[in-house]
Every structure is written in C-alpha cells, then in structure tokens.
C-alpha positions, 0 to 999 in steps of 0.5 A: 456498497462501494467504494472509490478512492480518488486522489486530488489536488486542490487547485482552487480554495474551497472547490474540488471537481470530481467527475467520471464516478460509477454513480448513477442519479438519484443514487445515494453516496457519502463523500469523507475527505482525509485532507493533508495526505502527504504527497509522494513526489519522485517516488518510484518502485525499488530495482532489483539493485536498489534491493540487493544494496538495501539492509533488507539482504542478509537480514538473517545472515547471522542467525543460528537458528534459521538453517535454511532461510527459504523455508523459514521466509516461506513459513513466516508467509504461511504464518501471515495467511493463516493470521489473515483467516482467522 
C-alpha cells in the first residue's frame, strides 16, 4: 500500500481536480479529505540568524547539571532514536 498526500485549494464549490496520480485502471484507492487545513501563507525556513536570536540558544545556559551541552544535545538525540526502535 501507498499513500500520496496532495495539498489542494478549493477552487470551486463542490468539485476538486486531481490528476497525475501513480494509479492505474481498474486499480482500487480510497480518497479521506481532512477539510479545513490551516493555511500557511509566507512561511519560510528559519536563517541561521533567525536561530541565533531565537529563545531556543542559550536554553541550557544556566543549567548546572549539564557540563558539557554537546554531549548532553548528542545523548537526548540517541535518546530519541532508540525510543523509536522499541
């Protein structure tokens, strides 16, 4: 099974057009609408910059139990992948 998520806007009341899928006649799919997706406009990626000036740098700043925060970042991301494994 595979499936193929397509983000569309409505642009007429009651009919959407999708076209160029990876199916083939007499191939069975099923079609679930999630209606009311907020959408995103002017969204964009965050800049090195943007990142530095965020609240995120520094978190651990005050921390007196992490010593060294690289290894404590890299521990936590182990962390999360062996979570993932389980």
């Amino acid at each position: 099974m595979e499936t193929k998520r397509i983000h569309l806007v409505v642009e007429k009341d009651g009919e959407i057009k999708v076209t160029g899928l990876p199916c083939k006649q007499g191939q069975h799919v099923e079609l679930i609408m999630v209606m009311g997706i907020p959408s995103s406009p002017g969204k964009r990626s965050l800049t090195a910059k943007d990142l530095i000036g965020s609240e995120i740098v520094g978190l651990w700043r005050d921390r007196t139990d992490i010593s060294d925060s690289a290894c404590f970042a890299r521990q936590l991301r182990e962390d999360a992948q062996n979570r993932r494994k389980q």
